[in-house]
C-alpha positions in Angstrom: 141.2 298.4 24.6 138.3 296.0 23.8 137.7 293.2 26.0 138.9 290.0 24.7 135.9 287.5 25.6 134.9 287.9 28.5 131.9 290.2 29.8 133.2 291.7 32.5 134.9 295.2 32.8 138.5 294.4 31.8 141.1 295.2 35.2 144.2 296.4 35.4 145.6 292.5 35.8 144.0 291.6 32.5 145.0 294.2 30.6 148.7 294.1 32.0 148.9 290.6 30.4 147.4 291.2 27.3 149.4 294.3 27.1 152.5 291.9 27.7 151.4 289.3 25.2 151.4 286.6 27.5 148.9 284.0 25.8 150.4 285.2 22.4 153.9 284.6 23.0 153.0 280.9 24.8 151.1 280.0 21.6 153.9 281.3 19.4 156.6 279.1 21.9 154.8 276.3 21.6 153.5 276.5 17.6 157.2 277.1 16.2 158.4 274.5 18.5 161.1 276.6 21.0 159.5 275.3 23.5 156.9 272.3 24.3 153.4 273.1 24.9 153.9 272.2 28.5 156.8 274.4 28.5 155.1 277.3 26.5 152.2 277.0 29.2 154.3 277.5 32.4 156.1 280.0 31.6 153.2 282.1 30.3 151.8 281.1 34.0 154.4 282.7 36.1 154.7 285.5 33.5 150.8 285.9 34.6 151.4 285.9 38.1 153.3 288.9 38.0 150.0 290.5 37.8 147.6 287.9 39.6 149.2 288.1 42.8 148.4 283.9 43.3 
């Protein structure tokens, strides 16, 4: 998997999330307009946090 901008090794949280399309499926919510932006953006945050123990 290639890292996705960052320069740092990728961990097992990162890749979890990309592997779950978490930023891709917020910007899809928000861009076809299922959910607002603000919407979109919080529920991609607790998606994350699955794997980001906050």
């Amino acid at each position: 998997m290639l890292d996705h901008a960052h320069a740092g090794p990728l961990g097992l949280a990162s890749a979890s999330a990309m592997a779950d399309y978490i930023v891709l499926d917020m910007i899809a919510e928000a861009a076809s307009g299922s959910k607002s932006p603000k919407e979109a953006a919080e529920r991609a945050q607790k998606r994350a946090e699955r794997y980001y123990k906050v």
